[in-house]
C-alpha positions as CSV (number, residue, x, y, z in Angstrom):
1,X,0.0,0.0,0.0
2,X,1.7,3.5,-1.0
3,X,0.6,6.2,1.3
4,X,0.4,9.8,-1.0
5,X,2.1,12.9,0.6
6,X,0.6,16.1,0.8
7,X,3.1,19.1,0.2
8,X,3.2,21.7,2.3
9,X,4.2,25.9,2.0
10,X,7.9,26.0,3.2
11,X,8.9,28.7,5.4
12,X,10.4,30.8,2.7
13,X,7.1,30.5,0.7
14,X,5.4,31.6,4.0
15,X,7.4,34.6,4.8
16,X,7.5,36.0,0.9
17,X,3.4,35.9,1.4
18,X,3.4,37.9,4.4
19,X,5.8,40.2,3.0
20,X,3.8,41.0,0.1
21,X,0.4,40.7,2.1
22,X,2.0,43.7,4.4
23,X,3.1,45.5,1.0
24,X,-0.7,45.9,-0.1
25,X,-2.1,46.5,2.9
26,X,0.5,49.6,3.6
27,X,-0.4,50.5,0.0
28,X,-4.0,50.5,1.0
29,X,-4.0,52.4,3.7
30,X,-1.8,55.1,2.2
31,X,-4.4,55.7,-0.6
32,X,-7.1,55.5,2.1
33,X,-5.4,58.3,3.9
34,X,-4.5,60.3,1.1
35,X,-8.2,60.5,-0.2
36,X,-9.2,61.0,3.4
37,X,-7.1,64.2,3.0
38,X,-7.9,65.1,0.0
39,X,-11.4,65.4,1.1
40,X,-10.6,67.2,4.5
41,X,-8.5,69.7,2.2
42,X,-11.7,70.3,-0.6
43,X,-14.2,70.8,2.4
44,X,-11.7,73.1,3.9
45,X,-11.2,75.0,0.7
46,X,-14.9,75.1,0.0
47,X,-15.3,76.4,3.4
48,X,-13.1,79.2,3.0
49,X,-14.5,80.0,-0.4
50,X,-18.0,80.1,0.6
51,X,-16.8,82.1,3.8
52,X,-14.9,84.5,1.2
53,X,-17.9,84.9,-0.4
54,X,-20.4,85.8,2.4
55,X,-17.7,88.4,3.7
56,X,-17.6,90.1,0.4
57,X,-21.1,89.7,-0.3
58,X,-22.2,91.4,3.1
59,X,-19.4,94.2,2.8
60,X,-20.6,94.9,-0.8
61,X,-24.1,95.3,0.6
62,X,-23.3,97.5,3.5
63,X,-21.2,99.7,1.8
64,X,-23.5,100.7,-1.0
65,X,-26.2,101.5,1.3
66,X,-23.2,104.3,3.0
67,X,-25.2,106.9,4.8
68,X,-23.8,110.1,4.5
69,X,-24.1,111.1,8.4
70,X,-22.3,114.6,9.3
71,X,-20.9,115.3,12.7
72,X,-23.3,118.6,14.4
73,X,-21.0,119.8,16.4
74,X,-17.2,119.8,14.7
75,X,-16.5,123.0,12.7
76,X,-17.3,122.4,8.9
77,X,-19.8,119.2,10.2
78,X,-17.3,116.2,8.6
79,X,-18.7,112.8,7.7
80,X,-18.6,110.2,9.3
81,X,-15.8,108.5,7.0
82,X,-12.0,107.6,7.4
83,X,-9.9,106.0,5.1
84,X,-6.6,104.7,5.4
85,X,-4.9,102.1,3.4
86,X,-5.8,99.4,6.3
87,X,-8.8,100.7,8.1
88,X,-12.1,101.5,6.5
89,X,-14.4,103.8,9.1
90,X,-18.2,104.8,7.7
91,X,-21.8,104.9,8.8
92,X,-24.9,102.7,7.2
93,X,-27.7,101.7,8.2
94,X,-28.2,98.2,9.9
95,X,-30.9,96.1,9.2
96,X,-33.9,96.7,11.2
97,X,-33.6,92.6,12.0
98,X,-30.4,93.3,14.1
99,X,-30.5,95.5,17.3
100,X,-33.7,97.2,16.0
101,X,-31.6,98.6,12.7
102,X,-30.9,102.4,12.7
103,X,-27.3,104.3,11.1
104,X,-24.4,102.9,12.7
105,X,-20.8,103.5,12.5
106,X,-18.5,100.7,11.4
107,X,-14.8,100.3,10.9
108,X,-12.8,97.5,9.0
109,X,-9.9,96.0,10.1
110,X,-7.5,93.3,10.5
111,X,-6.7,92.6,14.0
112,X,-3.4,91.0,14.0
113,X,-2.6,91.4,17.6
114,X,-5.1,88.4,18.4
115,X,-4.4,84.9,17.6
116,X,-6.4,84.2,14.8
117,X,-5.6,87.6,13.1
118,X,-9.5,87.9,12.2
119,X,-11.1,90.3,10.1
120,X,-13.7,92.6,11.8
121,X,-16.3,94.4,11.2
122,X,-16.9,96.7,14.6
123,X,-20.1,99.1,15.0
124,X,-21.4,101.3,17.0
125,X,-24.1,103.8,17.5
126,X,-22.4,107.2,17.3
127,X,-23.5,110.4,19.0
128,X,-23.4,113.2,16.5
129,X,-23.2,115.8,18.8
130,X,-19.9,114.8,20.6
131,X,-17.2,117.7,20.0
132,X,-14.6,114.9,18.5
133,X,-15.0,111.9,15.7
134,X,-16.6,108.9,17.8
135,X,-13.9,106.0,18.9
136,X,-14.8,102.3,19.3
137,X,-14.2,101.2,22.7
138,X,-16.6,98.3,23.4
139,X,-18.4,98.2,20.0
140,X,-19.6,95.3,18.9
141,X,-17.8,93.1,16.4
142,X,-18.6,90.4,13.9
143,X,-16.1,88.2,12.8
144,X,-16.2,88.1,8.7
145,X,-12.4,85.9,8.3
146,X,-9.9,84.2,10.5
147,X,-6.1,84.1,9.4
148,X,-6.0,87.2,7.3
149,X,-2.6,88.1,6.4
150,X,-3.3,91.8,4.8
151,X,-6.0,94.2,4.4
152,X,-5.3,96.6,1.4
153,X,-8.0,99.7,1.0
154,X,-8.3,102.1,-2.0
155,X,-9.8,104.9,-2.8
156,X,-10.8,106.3,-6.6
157,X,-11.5,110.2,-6.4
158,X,-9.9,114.1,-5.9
159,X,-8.3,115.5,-3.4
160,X,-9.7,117.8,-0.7
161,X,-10.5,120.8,-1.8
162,X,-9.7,119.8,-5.4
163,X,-12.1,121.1,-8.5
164,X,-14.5,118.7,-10.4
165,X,-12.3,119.1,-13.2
166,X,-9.3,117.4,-11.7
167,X,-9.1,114.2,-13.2
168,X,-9.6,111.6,-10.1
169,X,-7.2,108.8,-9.3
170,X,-6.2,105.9,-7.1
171,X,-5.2,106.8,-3.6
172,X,-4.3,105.2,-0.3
173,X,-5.7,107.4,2.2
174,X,-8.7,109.5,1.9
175,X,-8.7,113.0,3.4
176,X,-11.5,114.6,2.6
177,X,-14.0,115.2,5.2
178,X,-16.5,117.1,2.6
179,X,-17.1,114.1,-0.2
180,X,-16.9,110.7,-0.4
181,X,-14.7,108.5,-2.8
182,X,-15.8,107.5,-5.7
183,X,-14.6,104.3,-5.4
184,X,-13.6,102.1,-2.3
185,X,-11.5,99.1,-3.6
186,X,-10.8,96.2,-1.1
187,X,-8.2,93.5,-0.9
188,X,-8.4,90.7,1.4
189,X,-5.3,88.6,1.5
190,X,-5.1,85.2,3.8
191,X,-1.8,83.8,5.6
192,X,-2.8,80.7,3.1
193,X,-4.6,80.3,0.3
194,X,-5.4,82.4,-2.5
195,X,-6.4,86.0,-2.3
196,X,-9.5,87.0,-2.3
197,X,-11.0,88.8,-5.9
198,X,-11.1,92.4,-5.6
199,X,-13.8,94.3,-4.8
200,X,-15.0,97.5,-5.8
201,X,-17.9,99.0,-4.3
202,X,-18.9,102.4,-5.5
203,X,-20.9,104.2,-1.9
204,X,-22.8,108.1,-2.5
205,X,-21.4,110.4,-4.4
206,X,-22.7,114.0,-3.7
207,X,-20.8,116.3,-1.9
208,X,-24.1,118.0,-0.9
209,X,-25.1,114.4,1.1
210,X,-26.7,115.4,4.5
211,X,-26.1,118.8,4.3
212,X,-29.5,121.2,4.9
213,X,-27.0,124.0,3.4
214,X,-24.2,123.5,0.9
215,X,-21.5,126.2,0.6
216,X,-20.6,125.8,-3.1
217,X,-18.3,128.3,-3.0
218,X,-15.7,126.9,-0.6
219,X,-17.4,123.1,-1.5
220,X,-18.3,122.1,2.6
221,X,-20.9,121.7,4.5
222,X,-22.7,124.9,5.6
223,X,-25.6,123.4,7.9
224,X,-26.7,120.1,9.3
């Protein structure tokens, strides 16, 4: 009687098996992880895009409805406008939805003293018959962007006290306290990522704007 023998894997055949077993699975898991990253990183881009895009959205809102409020008190009644090349300051109104609505004053800026370097948009209600341009100590604040890198402002018009037939132009401070730019160009850039597209936003034009009496002559505000 012949007895059959059944063959075995040897240990080498064993071991190469288990090599290439712990090949694919490492293989595996590395594409796993890489599309599990892939996906954290769209969601996080579409986050930031769609956060980009309600900033700009409100800001573009808010500053075409600019309300040309004067000061009653200050010699030549100024607006309530400042520009400089990071800091936007100007009143409009706030939707009767939030804190009952009403003309506020706002200011725009990147506060890269706190950790998150966010860019705000404070507000406040400001008393027009206080003897200096209001400050915003305890206003409230909304949040519109975390991580921003640079805030860059613009403003298309003339100078103080220029004629209407200077041509205007681009500058980065605006010192007029009679008329309003033109134009108000802003541009947002983040510590990563792409910058966000410009925008333009074009608030009231008139000198005249919330004056009762307009000195043409000397092009100020005669009366409030």
């Amino acid at each position: 009687m012949r007895i059959a023998r059944v063959r075995g894997f040897t240990l080498l055949e064993l071991t190469i098996a288990l090599v290439l077993l712990a090949l694919l699975s490492a293989v595996l898991f590395g594409s796993l992880k890489l599309a599990g990253r892939s996906t954290d990183s769209g969601e996080a881009k579409a986050d930031a895009v769609s956060s980009m895009r309600l900033a700009e959205d409100f800001l573009r809102s808010n500053l075409a409805q600019e309300h040309p409020q004067r000061m009653r008190k200050i010699v030549q009644f100024p607006l309530l406008f400042t520009g400089k090349s990071d800091e936007l300051r100007y009143a409009s109104a706030l939707p009767a939805r939030v804190a009952g609505g009403g003309i506020w004053f706002y200011r725009l800026v990147v506060r890269g003293d706190e950790a998150n370097s966010p860019l705000v948009l404070e507000r406040m209600i400001p008393d027009l018959s206080a003897a200096s341009m209001p400050e915003f100590d305890g206003a409230d604040r909304s949040v519109l962007a975390d991580g921003i890198a640079k805030l860059a402002i613009g403003y298309y018009g003339r100078g103080a006290g220029d004629a209407d037939t200077v041509a205007p132009t681009w500058r980065d401070q605006w010192d007029d306290t009679q008329r309003l730019p033109l134009l108000i160009r802003i541009d947002v850039t983040p510590k990563r990522g792409r910058p966000w597209p410009t925008l333009y936003v074009a608030p009231r034009e008139a000198p005249e704007a919330g004056c009762r009496a307009w000195d043409q002559a000397r092009g100020q505000c005669a009366g409030v």
